[in-house]
Each structure stands twice: as structure tokens, then as C-alpha cells.
C-alpha positions in Angstrom: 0.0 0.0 0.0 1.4 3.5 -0.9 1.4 6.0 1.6 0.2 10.2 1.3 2.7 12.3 0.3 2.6 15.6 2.2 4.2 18.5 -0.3 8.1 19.0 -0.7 9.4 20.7 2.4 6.7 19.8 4.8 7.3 17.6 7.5 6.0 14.0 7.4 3.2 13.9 10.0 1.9 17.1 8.9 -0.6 17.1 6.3 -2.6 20.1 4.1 -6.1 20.0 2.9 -5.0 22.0 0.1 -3.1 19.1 -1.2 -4.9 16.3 0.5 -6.0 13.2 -1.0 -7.8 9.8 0.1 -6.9 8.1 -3.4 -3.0 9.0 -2.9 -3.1 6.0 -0.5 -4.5 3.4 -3.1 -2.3 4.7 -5.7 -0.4 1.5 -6.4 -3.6 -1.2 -6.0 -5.4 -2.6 -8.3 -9.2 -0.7 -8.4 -11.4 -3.4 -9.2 -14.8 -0.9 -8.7 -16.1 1.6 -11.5 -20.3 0.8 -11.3 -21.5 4.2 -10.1 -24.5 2.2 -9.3 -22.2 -0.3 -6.7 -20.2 2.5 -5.7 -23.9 4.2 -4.9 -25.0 1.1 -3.0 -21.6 0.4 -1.1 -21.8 4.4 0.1 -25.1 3.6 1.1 -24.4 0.8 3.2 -21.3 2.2 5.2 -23.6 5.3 6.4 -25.9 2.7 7.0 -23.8 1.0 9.2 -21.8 3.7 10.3 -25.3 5.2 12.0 -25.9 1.5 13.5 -22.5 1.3 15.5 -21.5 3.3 18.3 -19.3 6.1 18.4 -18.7 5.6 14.7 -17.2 8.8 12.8 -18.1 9.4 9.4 -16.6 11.2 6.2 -18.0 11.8 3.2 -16.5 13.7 0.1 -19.2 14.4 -2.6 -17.0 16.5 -5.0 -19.8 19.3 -4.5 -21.8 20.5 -2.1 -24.8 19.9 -4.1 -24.4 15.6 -4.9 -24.5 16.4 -0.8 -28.1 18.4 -1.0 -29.5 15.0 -3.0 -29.1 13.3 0.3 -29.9 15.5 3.0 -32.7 13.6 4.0 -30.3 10.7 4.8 -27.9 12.9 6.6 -30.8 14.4 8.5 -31.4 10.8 10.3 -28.4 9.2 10.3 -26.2 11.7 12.0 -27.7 12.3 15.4 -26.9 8.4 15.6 -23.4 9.0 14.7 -20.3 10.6 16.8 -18.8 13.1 14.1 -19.7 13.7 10.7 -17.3 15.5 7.9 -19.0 16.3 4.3 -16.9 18.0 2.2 -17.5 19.5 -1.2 -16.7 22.4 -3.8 -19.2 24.9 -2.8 -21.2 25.6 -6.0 -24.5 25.5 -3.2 -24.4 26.5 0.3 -23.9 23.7 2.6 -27.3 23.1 4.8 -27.0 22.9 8.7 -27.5 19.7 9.7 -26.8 19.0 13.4 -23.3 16.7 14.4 -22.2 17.4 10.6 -19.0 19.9 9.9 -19.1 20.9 6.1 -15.5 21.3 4.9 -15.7 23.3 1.3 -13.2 22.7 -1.3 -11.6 24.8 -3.4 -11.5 23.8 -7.4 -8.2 22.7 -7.9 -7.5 20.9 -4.7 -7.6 17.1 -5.3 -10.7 15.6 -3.1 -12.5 17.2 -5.4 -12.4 15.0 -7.8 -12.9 12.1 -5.0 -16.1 10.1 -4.2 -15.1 8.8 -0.7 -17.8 7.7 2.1 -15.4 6.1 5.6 -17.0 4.7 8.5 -14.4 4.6 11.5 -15.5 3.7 15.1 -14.9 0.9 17.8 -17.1 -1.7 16.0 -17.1 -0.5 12.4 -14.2 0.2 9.9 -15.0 0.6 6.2 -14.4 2.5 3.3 -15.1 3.4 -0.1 -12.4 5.2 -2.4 -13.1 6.2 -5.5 -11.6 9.0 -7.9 -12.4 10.8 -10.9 -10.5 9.2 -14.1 -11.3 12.3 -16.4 -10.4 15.2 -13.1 -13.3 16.5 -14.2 -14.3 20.4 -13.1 -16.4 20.1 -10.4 -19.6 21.8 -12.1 -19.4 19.1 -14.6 -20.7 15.6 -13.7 -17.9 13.1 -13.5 -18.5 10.1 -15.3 -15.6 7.7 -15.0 -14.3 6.3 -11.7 -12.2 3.5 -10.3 -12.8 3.0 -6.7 -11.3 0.2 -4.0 -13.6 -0.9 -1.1 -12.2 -1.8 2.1 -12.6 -2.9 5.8 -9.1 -3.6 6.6 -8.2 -1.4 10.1 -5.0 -1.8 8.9 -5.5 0.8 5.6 -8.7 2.6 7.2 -6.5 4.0 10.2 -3.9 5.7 8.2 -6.7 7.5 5.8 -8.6 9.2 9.1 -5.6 10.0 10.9 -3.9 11.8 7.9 -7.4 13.4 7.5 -7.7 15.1 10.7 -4.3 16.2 10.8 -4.7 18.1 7.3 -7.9 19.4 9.1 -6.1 20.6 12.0 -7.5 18.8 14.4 -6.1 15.6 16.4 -7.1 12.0 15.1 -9.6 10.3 17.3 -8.4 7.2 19.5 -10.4 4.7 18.9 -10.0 1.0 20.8 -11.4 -1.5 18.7 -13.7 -4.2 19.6 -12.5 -7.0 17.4 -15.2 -9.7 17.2 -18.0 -6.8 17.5 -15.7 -5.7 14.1 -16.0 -8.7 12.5 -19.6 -9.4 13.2 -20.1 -5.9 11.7 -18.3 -6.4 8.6 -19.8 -10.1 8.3 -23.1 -8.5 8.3 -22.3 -5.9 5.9 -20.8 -8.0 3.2 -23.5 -10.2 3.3 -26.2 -7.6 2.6 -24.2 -5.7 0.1 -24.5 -8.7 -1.7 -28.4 -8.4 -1.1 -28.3 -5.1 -2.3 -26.2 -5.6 -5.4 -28.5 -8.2 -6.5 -31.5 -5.5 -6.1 -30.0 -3.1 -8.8 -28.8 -6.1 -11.2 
């Protein structure tokens, strides 16, 4: 697994949004996703999940703030249930103000704009979804080519949130995982994802 590479001169444990970027840590795997509609029902399911597990953090990047507006109603209920929520977005709409969620807007040519990443990151629920724009489209126009990698290793999970709240500013949470209340989690997931998948076949 490749590991984010802050800009030249900046020390290694320090990290900028303005240069940020989820994919940089997938750079050298194999993506093995590109069905918006999968990637659609995998986002779906980790905020599902995320919202089912205590103490979970969540962070969402929709490219713009308003993919984000489509789904406010889902925001709306699942974040009181959750322990911190990050959406983050070019602002071509304003942001709404949904309680427990901390809109982060992004500028044009910073790269998690051109990022579709949902993470789920609590005692007894690690997963993500990481996908990126083939095309770097500008964010007005509607990207139409991704390739995305799904995971729920704790092992490549940590590194993304930690590196995310430091380019943020703020410290990473410490989180003590449960392990068997993990795995029953992730057990539970990948069986209805495949549930779901067979829904939009």
C-alpha cells in the first residue's frame, strides 16, 4: 500500500487539505470498482452502518456540495446516531446545517474534489469506499468515469482518518477496537451488500 505524500518541504506527519487526497493511498492497487451504481449502493451501506454502530465517525466527500443536497434527508437521520460527521465538497451550493455534521468546502483545484469517498471509522465499524475521478473533471461538470477500491481492513482505514484530521487541524480520534463486534459488523455488511447488489442487477 502506498502511503500520502505531504508536499516537498513539509514535514512528514503534517498534512494540508490543500493538497490532501484519500486516493493517494491506493495509488499502487489494483481498483477493481467503476459501477457508479455499486459504488452508490456500497456508500449507502457504510452510512448505514456507520449510523448502526456506536461512536462511529463518518466522512463523506461528494466532489460538491450539491451531490451532498440529494441526500440530505439521509444525513438528517443518520447523523444524530453518529459521533462526528465530515462532508466535504466544492461549494457551487451552500452547505445546509445539519446537526453533528462539519461541512468542509473545497476549493477547485485541490484534489478531493475530484474524489467520491464515504469512511465509517468507530470501535465496532471500519470501512471504506475510495473512488476517484478518471477524467479530473471540473467540479460543475458531472464526472463520469471512476475506479474506486472498497475496504474494511483497520490496517488501511487508520492511516486515511488519521492523515485526515491532521490536514484538518485537528487531532485524530483514539479509537479502541472491539474486534469480534468488528467482524460481526463487517460479516453483516458483506452479506447484505451482496443483497443489495443483486437489487440493482
Amino acid at each position: 500500500m502506498s502511503t500520502y505524500q505531504p508536499r516537498p518541504g513539509q514535514p512528514a506527519d503534517v498534512y494540508d487539505l490543500e493538497t490532501f487526497s484519500f486516493a493517494a493511498f491506493f495509488q499502487d492497487e489494483k481498483k477493481v470498482l467503476h459501477s457508479r451504481s455499486m459504488m452508490l449502493a456500497l456508500s449507502y451501506l457504510i452510512e448505514d452502518y456507520a449510523a448502526r454502530s456506536p461512536e462511529t465517525r463518518l466522512i463523506a466527500t461528494f466532489q460538491r456540495f450539491s451531490n451532498y443536497h440529494r441526500q440530505l434527508r439521509r444525513y438528517r437521520q443518520s447523523a444524530p446516531q453518529l459521533s462526528q460527521v465530515f462532508v466535504l465538497g466544492f461549494p457551487d451550493k451552500d452547505p445546509p446545517d445539519v446537526p453533528n455534521v462539519t461541512p468542509i468546502a473545497l476549493e477547485a483545484g485541490w484534489p478531493l474534489v475530484h474524489e467520491w469517498v464515504v469512511i465509517a471509522w468507530g470501535p465496532t465499524c471500519a470501512a471504506a469506499l475510495v473512488a476517484s475521478d478518471d477524467e479530473q473533471r471540473a467540479p460543475f461538470h458531472k464526472s463520469r468515469r471512476f475506479q474506486a477500491i472498497w475496504t474494511i481492513s483497520i490496517a488501511q482505514i487508520e492511516p486515511l482518518v488519521t492523515a485526515f484530521y491532521h490536514a484538518i487541524g485537528q487531532p485524530a480520534p483514539r479509537i479502541v477496537h472491539d474486534t469480534l463486534a468488528t467482524q460481526r459488523t463487517t460479516l453483516a455488511m458483506q452479506k447484505e451488500l451482496t443483497t443489495r447488489l443483486r437489487a440493482i442487477r
